[in-house]
C-alpha positions as CSV (number, residue, x, y, z in Angstrom):
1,X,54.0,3.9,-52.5
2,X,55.5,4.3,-48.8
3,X,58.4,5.8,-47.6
4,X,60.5,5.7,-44.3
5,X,62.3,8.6,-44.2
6,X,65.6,9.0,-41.3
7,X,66.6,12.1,-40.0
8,X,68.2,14.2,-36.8
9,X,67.3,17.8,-35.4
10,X,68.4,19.7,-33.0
11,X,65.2,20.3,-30.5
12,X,66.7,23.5,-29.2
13,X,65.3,25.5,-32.3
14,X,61.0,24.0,-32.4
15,X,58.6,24.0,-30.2
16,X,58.2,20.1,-30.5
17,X,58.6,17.6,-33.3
18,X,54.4,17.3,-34.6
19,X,52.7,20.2,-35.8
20,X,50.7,22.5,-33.4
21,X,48.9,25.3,-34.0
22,X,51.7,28.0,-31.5
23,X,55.0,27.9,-32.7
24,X,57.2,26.2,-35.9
25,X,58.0,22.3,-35.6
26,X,60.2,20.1,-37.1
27,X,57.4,18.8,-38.7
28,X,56.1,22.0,-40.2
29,X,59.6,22.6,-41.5
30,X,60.2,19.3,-43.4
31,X,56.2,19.3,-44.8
32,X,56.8,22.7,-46.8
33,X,60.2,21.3,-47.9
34,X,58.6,18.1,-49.2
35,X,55.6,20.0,-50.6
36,X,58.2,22.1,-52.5
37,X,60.3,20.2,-54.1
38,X,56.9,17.0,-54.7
39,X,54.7,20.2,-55.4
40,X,52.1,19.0,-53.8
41,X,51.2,18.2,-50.1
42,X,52.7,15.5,-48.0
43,X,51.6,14.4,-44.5
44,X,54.2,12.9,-42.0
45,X,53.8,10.3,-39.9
46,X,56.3,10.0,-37.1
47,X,57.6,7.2,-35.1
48,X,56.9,9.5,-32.0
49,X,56.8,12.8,-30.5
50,X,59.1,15.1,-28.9
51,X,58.4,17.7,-26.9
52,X,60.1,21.7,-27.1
53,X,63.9,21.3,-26.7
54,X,64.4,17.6,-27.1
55,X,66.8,16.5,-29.6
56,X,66.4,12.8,-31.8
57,X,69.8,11.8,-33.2
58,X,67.2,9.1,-35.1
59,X,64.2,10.0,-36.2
60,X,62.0,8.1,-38.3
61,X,58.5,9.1,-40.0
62,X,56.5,7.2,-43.2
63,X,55.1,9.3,-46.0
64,X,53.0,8.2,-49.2
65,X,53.8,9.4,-52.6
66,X,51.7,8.3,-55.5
67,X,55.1,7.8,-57.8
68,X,58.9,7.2,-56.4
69,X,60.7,10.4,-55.8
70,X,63.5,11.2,-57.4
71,X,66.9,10.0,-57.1
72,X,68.5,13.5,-55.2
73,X,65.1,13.8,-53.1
74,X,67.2,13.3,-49.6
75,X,70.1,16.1,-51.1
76,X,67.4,18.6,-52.0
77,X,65.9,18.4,-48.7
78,X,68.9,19.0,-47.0
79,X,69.5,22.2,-49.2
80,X,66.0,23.4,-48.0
81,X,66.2,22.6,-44.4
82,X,67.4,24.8,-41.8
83,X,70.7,24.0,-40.5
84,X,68.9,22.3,-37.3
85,X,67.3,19.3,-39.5
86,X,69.3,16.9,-41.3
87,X,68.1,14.0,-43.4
88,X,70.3,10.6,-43.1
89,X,68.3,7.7,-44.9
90,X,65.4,7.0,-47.1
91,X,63.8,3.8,-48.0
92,X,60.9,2.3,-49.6
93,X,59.0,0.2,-47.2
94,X,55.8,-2.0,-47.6
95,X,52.6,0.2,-47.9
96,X,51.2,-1.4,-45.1
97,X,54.7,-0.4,-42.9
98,X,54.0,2.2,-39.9
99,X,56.5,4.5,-38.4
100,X,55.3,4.5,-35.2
101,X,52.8,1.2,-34.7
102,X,55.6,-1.1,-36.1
103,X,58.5,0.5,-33.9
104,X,60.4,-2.9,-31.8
105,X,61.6,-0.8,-29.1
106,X,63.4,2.8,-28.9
107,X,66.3,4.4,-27.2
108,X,66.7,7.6,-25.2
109,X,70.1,9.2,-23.5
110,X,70.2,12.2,-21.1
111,X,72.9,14.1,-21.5
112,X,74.7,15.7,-18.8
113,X,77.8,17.7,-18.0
114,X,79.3,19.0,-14.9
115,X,81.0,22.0,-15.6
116,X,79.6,25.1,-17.7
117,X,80.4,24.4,-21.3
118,X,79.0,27.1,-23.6
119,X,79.4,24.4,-26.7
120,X,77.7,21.7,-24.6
121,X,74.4,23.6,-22.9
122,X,72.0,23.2,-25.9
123,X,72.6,19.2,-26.2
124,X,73.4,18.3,-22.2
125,X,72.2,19.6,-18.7
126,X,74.4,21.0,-16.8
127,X,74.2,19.3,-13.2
128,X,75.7,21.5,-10.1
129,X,76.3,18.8,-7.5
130,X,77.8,15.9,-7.4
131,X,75.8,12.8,-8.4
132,X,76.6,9.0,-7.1
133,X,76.3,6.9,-10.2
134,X,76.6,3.9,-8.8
135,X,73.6,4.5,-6.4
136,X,71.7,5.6,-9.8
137,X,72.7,2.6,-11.9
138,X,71.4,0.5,-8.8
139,X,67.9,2.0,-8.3
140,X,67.5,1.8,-12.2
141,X,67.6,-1.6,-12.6
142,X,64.3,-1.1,-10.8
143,X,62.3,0.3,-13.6
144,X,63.4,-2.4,-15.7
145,X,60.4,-5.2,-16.9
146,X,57.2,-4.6,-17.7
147,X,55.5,-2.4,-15.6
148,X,53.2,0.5,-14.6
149,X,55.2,3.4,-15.2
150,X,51.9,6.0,-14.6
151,X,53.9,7.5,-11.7
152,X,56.0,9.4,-14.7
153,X,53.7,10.1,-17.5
154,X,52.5,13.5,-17.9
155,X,48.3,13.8,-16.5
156,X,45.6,14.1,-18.5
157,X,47.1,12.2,-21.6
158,X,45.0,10.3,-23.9
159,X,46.9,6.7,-23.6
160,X,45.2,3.1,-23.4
161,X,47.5,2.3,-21.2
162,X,50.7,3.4,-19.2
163,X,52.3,-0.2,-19.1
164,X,55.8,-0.5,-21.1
165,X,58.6,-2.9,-21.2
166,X,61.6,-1.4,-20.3
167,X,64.6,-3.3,-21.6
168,X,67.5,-1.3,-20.4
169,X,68.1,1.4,-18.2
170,X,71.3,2.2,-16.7
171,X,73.8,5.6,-16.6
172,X,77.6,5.3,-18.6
173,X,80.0,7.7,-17.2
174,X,82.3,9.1,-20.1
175,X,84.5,11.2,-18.1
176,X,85.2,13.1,-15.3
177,X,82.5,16.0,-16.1
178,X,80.0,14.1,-18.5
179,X,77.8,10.9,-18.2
180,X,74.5,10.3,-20.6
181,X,71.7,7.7,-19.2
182,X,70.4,5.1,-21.7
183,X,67.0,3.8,-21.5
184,X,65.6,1.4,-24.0
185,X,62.0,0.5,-24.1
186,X,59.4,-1.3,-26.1
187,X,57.1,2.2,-25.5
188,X,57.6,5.4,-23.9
189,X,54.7,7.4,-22.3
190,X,54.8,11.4,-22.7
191,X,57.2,12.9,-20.2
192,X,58.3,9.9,-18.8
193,X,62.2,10.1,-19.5
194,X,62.3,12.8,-18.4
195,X,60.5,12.4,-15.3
196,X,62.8,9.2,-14.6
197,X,65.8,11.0,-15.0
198,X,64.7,13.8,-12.2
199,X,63.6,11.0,-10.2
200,X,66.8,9.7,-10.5
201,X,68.7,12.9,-9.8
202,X,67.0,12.5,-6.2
203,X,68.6,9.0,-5.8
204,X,72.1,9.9,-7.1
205,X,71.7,13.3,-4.3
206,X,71.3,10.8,-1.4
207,X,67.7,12.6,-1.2
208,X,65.8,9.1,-2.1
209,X,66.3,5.3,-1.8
210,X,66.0,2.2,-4.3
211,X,63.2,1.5,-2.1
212,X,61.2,4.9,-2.2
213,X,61.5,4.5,-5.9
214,X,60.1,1.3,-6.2
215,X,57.6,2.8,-3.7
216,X,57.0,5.3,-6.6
217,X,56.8,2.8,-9.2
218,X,53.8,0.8,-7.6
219,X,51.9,4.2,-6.3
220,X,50.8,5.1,-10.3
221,X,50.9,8.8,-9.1
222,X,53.1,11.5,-11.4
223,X,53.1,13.4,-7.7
224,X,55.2,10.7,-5.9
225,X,58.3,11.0,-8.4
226,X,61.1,13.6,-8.8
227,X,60.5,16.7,-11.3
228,X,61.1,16.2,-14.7
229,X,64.8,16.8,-15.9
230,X,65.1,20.2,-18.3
231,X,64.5,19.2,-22.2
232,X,67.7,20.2,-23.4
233,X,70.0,16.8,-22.5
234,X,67.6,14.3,-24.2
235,X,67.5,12.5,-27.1
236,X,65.8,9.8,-29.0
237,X,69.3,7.9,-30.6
238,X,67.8,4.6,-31.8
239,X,64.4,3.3,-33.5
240,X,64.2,-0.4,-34.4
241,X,61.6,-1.9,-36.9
242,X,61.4,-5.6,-38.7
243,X,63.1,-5.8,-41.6
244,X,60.4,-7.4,-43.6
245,X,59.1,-3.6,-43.9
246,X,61.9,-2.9,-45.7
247,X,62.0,-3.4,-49.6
């Protein structure tokens, strides 16, 4: 039987969310809790990946059990966990359901603040200068639509295709020191939040127009756009899926 399993970490602490072979992961550290407690392997499979220092506030992965678990599984996790990984949910889901594959869309924010806040700087960037928001929130209704978005994916990635359908995009300004950008898509390619977010850090600096970056969009070439923003202020927040998975 199949599993979706919810949970949040705090990226700061792993060297990404999927096992590798240099470094713990928040995969490595829920797969020994599961294996001891179930007492015997589990594999994970996660709705996607993060890389070193990004944050999910949702996460979801699917796992396969050959009976239900018991009733305290999501308690006894907890208790096993580091303090950086937190389980929130557990359902049973069809045995054909897919963590990632089935995924509707997802939802990122950047996190920023604009003053030095030692509680803040493991969850937000800190950003020096002053930004123009409004010129930001303009040039990103460019990215939305389906489009190209090659010109911020990482190179030398093994994708099909660098095409996504990017439903929202737009920066909400809490306060006088910190904002957060939202961007909701149907896919996200590997660095490309990120490299949006820098990109976008140009606009908001006066130092690029909302034509350069549609300039950008259309040239397919990682080169062309801003560098990527640092991995501490993002997060994946949201992950929606069909609710016939669900049983």
């Amino acid at each position: 039987m199949r599993y979706f399993i919810t949970f949040t970490y705090r990226g700061t602490d792993f060297h990404g969310s999927q096992t590798q072979p240099n470094g713990n992961t928040v995969q490595a550290e829920m797969e020994q809790a599961f294996a001891t407690i179930l007492r015997t392997p589990v594999v994970l499979t996660f709705a996607g990946r993060t890389d070193a220092g990004v944050h999910a506030d949702k996460m979801v992965a699917h796992f396969d059990v050959e009976k239900a678990v018991p009733a305290n599984f999501a308690a006894r996790l907890n208790n096993l966990l580091p303090d950086s990984i937190a389980i929130r949910d557990l359902q049973r889901v069809t045995d054909e359901a897919h963590a990632r594959f089935d995924a509707l869309e997802r939802t990122y924010h950047y996190r920023i603040t604009m003053r030095k806040d030692p509680f803040a700087c493991q969850t937000r960037t800190r950003v020096k200068e002053g930004l123009d928001f409004e010129a930001m929130n303009e040039a990103a209704q460019i990215l939305l639509g389906q489009q190209d978005f090659a010109s911020f994916c990482r190179v030398h990635t093994d994708v099909k295709t660098t095409i996504c359908d990017v439903r929202e995009a737009r920066w909400v300004v809490e306060n006088e020191y910190e904002a957060y950008f939202v961007i909701t898509a149907d896919r996200f390619l590997r660095n490309m939040v990120r490299a949006v977010v820098g990109t976008l850090f140009e606009v908001g600096r006066g130092k690029m127009t909302q034509a350069q970056l549609a300039d950008i969009i259309a040239a397919k070439d990682r080169c062309k756009a801003g560098h990527s923003a640092p991995a501490e202020g993002l997060s994946l927040v949201e992950i929606k899926y069909p609710k016939n998975l669900f049983i």
